[in-house]
N, C-alpha and C positions, 0 to 999 in steps of 0.2 A: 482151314488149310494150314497145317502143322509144315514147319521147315526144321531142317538141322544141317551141319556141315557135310551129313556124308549126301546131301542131295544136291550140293551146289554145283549146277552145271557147266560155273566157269570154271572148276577147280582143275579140271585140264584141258585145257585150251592156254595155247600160249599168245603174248602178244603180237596185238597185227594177225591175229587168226581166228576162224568162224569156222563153227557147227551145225548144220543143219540138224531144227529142231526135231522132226519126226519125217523118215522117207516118205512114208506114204500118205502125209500133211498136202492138201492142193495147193497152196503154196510155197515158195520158195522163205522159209522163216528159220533164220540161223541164232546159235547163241553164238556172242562174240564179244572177245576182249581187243580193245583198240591197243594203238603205240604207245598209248601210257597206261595203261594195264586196267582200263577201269573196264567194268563189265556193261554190257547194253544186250541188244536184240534189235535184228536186221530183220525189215521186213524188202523182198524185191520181188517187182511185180514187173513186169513183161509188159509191152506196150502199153503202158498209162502213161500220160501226158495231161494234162490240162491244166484251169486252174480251180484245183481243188481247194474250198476251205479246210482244213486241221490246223490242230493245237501244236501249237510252238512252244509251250514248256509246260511244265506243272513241278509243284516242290519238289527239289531234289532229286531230277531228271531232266535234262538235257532234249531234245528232238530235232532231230535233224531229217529233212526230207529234202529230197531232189529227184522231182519227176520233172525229166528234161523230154524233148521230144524225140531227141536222137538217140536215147538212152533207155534200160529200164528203170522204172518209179524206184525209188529206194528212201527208206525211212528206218531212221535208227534211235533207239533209247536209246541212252547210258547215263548209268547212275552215275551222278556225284560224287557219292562218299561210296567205296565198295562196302564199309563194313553197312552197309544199309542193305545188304545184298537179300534179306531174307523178305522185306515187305515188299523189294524189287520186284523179286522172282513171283512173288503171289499177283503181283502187277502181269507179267510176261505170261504167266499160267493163263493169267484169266484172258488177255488179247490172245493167246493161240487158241484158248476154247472157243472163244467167241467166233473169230476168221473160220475155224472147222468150218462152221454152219453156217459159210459165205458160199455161194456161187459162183460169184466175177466177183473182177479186181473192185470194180465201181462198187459194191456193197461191201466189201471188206472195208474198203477206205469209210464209208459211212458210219460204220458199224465201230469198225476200230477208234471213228474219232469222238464217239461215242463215250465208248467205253472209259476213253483219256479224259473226257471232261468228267465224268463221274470222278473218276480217280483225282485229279485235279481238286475237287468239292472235298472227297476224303481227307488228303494230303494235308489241307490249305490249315484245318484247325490242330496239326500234327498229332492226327487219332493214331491208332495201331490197329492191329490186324483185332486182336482181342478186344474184347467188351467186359469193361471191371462188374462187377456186382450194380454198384453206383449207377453206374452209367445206364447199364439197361432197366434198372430200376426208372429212372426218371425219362429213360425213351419210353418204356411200356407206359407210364402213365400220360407222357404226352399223346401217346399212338391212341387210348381208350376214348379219352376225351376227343380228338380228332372224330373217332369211328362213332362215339355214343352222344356227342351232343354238338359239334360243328358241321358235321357229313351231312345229319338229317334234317339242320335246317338252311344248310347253304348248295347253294351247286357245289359239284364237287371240282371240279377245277377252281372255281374260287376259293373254297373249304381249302383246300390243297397249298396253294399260293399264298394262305393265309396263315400258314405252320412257317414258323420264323423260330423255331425251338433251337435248331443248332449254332445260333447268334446269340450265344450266352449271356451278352451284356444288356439285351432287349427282352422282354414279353414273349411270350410263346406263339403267342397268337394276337395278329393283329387284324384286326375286323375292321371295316367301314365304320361301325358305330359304337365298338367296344373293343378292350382289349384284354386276354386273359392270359395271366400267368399261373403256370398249372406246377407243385412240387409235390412230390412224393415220401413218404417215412415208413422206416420199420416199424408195423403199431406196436409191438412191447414195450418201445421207446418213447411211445405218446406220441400227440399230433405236434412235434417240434417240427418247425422247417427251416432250410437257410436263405435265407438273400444274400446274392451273392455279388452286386452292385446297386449305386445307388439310383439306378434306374428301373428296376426290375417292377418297382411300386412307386411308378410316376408317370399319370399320361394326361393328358388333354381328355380325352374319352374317356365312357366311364370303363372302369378298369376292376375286375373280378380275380380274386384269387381260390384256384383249387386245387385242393390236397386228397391226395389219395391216400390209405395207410395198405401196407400190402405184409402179405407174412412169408418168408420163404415156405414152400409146398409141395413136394413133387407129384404133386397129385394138380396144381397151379394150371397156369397158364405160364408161355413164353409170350418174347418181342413177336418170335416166329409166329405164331397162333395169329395174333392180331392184326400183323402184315398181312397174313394170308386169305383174313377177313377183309382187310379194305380194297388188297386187289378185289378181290372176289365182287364189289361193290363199281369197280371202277371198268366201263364197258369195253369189250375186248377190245374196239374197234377204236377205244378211245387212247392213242398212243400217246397224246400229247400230255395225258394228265398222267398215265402209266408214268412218262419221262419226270414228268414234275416229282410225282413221291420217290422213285427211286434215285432221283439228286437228290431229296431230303435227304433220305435214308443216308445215302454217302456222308453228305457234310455232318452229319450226327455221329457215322462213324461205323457204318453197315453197310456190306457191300454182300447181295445176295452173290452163294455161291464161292464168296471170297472169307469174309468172318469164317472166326471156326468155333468151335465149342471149347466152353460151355457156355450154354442157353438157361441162363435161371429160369423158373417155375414162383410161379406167386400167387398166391389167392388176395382178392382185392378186398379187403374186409370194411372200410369207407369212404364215400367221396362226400364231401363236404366242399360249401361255396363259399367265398366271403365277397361281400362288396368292401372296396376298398374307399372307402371315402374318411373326410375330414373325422379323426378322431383316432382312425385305427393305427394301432401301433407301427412306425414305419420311419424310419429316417430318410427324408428329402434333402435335397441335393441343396434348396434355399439355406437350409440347417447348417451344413455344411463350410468351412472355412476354403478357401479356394486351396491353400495350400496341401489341404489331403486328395489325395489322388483316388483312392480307392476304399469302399467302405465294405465291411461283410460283418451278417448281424442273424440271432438268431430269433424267431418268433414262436411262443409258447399259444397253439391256437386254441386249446382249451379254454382260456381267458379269453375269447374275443368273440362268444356266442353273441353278442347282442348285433355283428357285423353278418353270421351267417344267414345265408337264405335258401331257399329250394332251389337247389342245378338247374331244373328245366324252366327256372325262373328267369335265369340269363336274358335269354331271347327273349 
C-alpha cells in the first residue's frame, strides 16, 4: 500500500472540518482535521452505547471514543505528528476495509478494535509500512523453522505462543524445555551470523542455534509463500491461534493486506543446527564488565562443526 502527497485526504479539508469517507460506505466514517489541524478519522455509529472494551491509544495516535447513551457512539483517530500522515492513512485504509465487511455497529467495534491492537504490536517496535531485504530475510527464516520443525512437533497454538522472534533482545523461540535462536545469511557470504545482544546465547534451557543460508532467487520463495503455508495448517475454526500469528506477524512488522512490495524470493540452500553449550564461541553477559550496556559480535559457523548436530535432533 504505496502513499504520495497527491493521495492525502486531509489535504483539503479545513480545520474543525470532516469528510465523509465513501457515500455509499454502511457507515458513517469521515476523514477529519481537528482545531489544531492535525488529521484523524471519525468513526459515528447510531445508537451504541455500552460498555465497550477498545484501545485507548497506540504509538503515535491519539483515540478518543464517546459512546454515551443519549448520543451517537463516536470514535476518533488523530495522529500526533501530521507529517506521519502516510503510515496514518495505511492505518485508516485498512479500518475502513475492515468496517466494509461489518454488519452492525457491535461487529465493527470488535472488528475495529482488533485491528487497533494489531496496529498497536506494529507501531510499538517503530516498523514501517516496508520490509528492508534484512528483515524479511530473517522473518522467512524464522517463519520455516516455525512451519518445518516446531509446528510438527508441538500443538499449534503452543508452537505459535512459542515465536518470541519480534522481541529482538530474546531467543526466537522459547520452548518448555529448550530454546532456539534461528539467524539467517547470504550464502556467498558464508555461514557468518550476527548476535545482536548479549543475551541472544544465554539461557537456563538447553539452547540451539539455527542458520539458514538463503540466495536471492526469483524463481525462490517469499514471507508470503510461507504464511500462506502455516495458515493453511492452522484450522479454519481455529480463530484464536489465526489471532496469535497474525499479532506476530504485526509486531515483526507485517500487516496482511497493509505491507507493500517488494516480497523478496530466496532459495533456502542450508539449515544447519548448533547446540550451544559450554565451549562454543559466545560472549556471556558474566564476561561482561557491568558498565557496557550493549554487546554485538559476529560468529564465523564454519569453525564450529564439532557443536553441530541434526535439526530433527532438537526434539
Amino acid at each position: 500500500m504505496m502513499t504520495n502527497s497527491t493521495n492525502n485526504p486531509w489535504n483539503s479539508i479545513h480545520n474543525s472540518a470532516k469528510r465523509r469517507v465513501d457515500a455509499k460506505h454502511r457507515f458513517n466514517i469521515f476523514w477529519l482535521v481537528n482545531e489544531k489541524g492535525k488529521y484523524g478519522l471519525a468513526i459515528i455509529l447510531d445508537n451504541l452505547y455500552g460498555n465497550y472494551e477498545f484501545i485507548d491509544h497506540i504509538k503515535g495516535v491519539s483515540i478518543i471514543r464517546k459512546l454515551n447513551k443519549n448520543s451517537p457512539g463516536e470514535i476518533y483517530l488523530v495522529v500526533n505528528r501530521n507529517e506521519d500522515w502516510e503510515i496514518f492513512l495505511a492505518l485508516c485504509l485498512d479500518l475502513i476495509q475492515v468496517s466494509a465487511k461489518c454488519e452492525t455497529a457491535e461487529r465493527l467495534i470488535k472488528h475495529v478494535n482488533g485491528r487497533l491492537k494489531r496496529w498497536q504490536l506494529f507501531l510499538s517496535n517503530d516498523n514501517r509500512l516496508t520490509l528492508s531485504l534484512q528483515k524479511q530475510m530473517g522473518l522467512l527464516a524464522e517463519l520455516i523453522v516455525l512451519r518445518d520443525l516446531v509446528m510438527p512437533s508441538f500443538p499449534i497454538s503452543y508452537g505459535l505462543n512459542s515465536w518470541v522472534g519480534a522481541d529482538y533482545d530474546k531467543q526466537d523461540f522459547a520452548l518448555s524445555n529448550s530454546t532456539l535462536e534461528v539467524k539467517s545469511y547470504i550464502t556467498t557470504k558464508g555461514e557468518i551470523v550476527k548476535i545482536s545482544s548479549l543475551h541472544q546465547l544465554e539461557d537456563l534451557r538447553p539452547l540451539f542455534l539455527v542458520a539458514i543460508g538463503f540466495t536471492i532467487n526469483p524463481q525462490g520463495i517469499s514471507i508470503l509463500d510461507v504464511i500462506h503455508e502455516i495458515n493453511e495448517e492452522i484450522n479454519e475454526d481455529d480463530f484464536e491461534s489465526k489471532e496469535i500469528f497474525d499479532n506476530k506477524l504485526a509486531a515483526y512488522g507485517y500487516i496482511d493486506g497493509v505491507t507493500p512490495e517488494p516480497f523478496y524470493q530466496f532459495t533456502s540452500d542450508a539449515i544447519n543446527a548448533y547446540k550451544v553449550i559450554e565451549g562454543f564461541p559466545r560472549i556471556l553477559s558474566n564476561d561482561v564488565k557491568p558498565q557496557i550496556l550493549s554487546v554485538e559480535y559476529t560468529i564465523d559457523l564454519r569453525r564450529c562443526l564439532e557443536f553441530r548436530l541434526e535439526l530433527n535432533s532438537i526434539f
